[in-house]
N, C-alpha and C positions, 0 to 999 in steps of 0.2 A: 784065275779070275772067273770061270765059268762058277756061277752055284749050283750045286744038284739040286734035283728035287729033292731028296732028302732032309738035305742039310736046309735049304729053303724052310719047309715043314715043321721041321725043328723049328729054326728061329721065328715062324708064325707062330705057333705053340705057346710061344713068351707071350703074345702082342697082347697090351697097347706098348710092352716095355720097350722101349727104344736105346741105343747107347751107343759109342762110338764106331760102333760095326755095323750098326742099321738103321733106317729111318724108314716109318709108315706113311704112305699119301695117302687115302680116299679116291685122289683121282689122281689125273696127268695135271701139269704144270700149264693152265691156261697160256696163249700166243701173249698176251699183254701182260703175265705175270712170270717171265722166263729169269728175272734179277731174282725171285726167290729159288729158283732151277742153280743160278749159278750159286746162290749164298750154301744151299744143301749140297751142292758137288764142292766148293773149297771146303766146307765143313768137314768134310769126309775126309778131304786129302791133308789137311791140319790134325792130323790126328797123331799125337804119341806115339804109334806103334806104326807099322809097315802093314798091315792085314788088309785085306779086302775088304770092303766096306760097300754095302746094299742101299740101295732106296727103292722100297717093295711099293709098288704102287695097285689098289684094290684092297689094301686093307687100312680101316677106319682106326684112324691113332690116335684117337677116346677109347673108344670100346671095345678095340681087338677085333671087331668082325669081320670077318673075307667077306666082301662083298663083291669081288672082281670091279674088272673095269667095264663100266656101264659107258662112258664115252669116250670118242676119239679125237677128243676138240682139243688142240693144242698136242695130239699126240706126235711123240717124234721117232723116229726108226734111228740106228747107229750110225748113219750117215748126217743124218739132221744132228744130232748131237754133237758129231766130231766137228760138224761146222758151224753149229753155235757156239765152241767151246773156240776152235783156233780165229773166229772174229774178235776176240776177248783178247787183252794186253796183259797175257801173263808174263811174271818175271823169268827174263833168259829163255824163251818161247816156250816153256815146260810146260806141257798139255798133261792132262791127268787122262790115262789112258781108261778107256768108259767103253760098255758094252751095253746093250737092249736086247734084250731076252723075253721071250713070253713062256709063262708056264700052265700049268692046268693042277687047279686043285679043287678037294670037295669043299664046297661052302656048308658048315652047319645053318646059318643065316635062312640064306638060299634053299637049303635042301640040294644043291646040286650041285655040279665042276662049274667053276668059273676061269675067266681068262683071269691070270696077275700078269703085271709086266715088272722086271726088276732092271735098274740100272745101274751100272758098277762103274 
C-alpha cells in the first residue's frame, strides 16, 4: 500500500494521464466539497483489478505540472480520512482501507521540491 518515491515519479512522469491506478488533484478536497473525496475513493476501489490505487494531490490534471500543495484548507491527515470514510454507510461495513502520505519532489514548474500528498 505504501508508494515509494520512486514509483511515485514514475507515475508523475505520465501526468496529466490518469487511469484506474491514479488520479491527479491540484489541490486538497475543499470541507464543503468532500462528496467529490468520496466519489474519487469508490472510484478507485470499483476498479477491475485488486492494485493499489493513488490520488496524488499537487499535481495540476490539465497540464501535468507539480505544483505541490500550496494550501491546507480542507486538508485531512489518515485519521480524518478513516473517519470520514467509517461515518459513510458502506455495504457489509467494508471500509476501503486509505493512507496519507506526504512526499518531496523537484518541481520543474517551480524550479524547486515541493510537498505532494498521496492518498491510497
Amino acid at each position: 500500500m505504501v508508494l515509494s518515491q520512486e514509483a511515485l515519479e514514475k507515475i508523475i512522469s505520465m501526468a496529466p494521464e490518469e487511469n484506474d491506478h491514479w488520479d491527479f488533484k491540484l489541490q486538497w478536497y475543499k470541507k464543503n466539497d468532500r462528496n467529490n473525496l468520496l466519489l474519487d475513493i469508490i472510484n478507485m476501489v470499483n476498479t477491475p483489478h485488486h492494485d493499489d490505487c493513488y490520488i496524488i494531490i499537487g499535481v495540476d490534471d490539465d497540464t501535468g505540472d507539480i505544483v505541490g500543495v500550496k494550501s491546507n484548507t480542507g486538508r485531512m491527515n489518515r485519521q480524518n480520512l478513516q473517519d470520514f470514510l467509517r461515518n459513510k454507510p458502506f455495504a457489509q461495513n467494508f471500509y476501503p482501507l486509505t493512507d496519507v502520505k506526504r512526499y518531496t519532489v523537484y518541481s520543474p514548474t517551480e524550479g524547486k521540491n515541493v510537498k505532494l500528498k498521496g492518498k491510497m
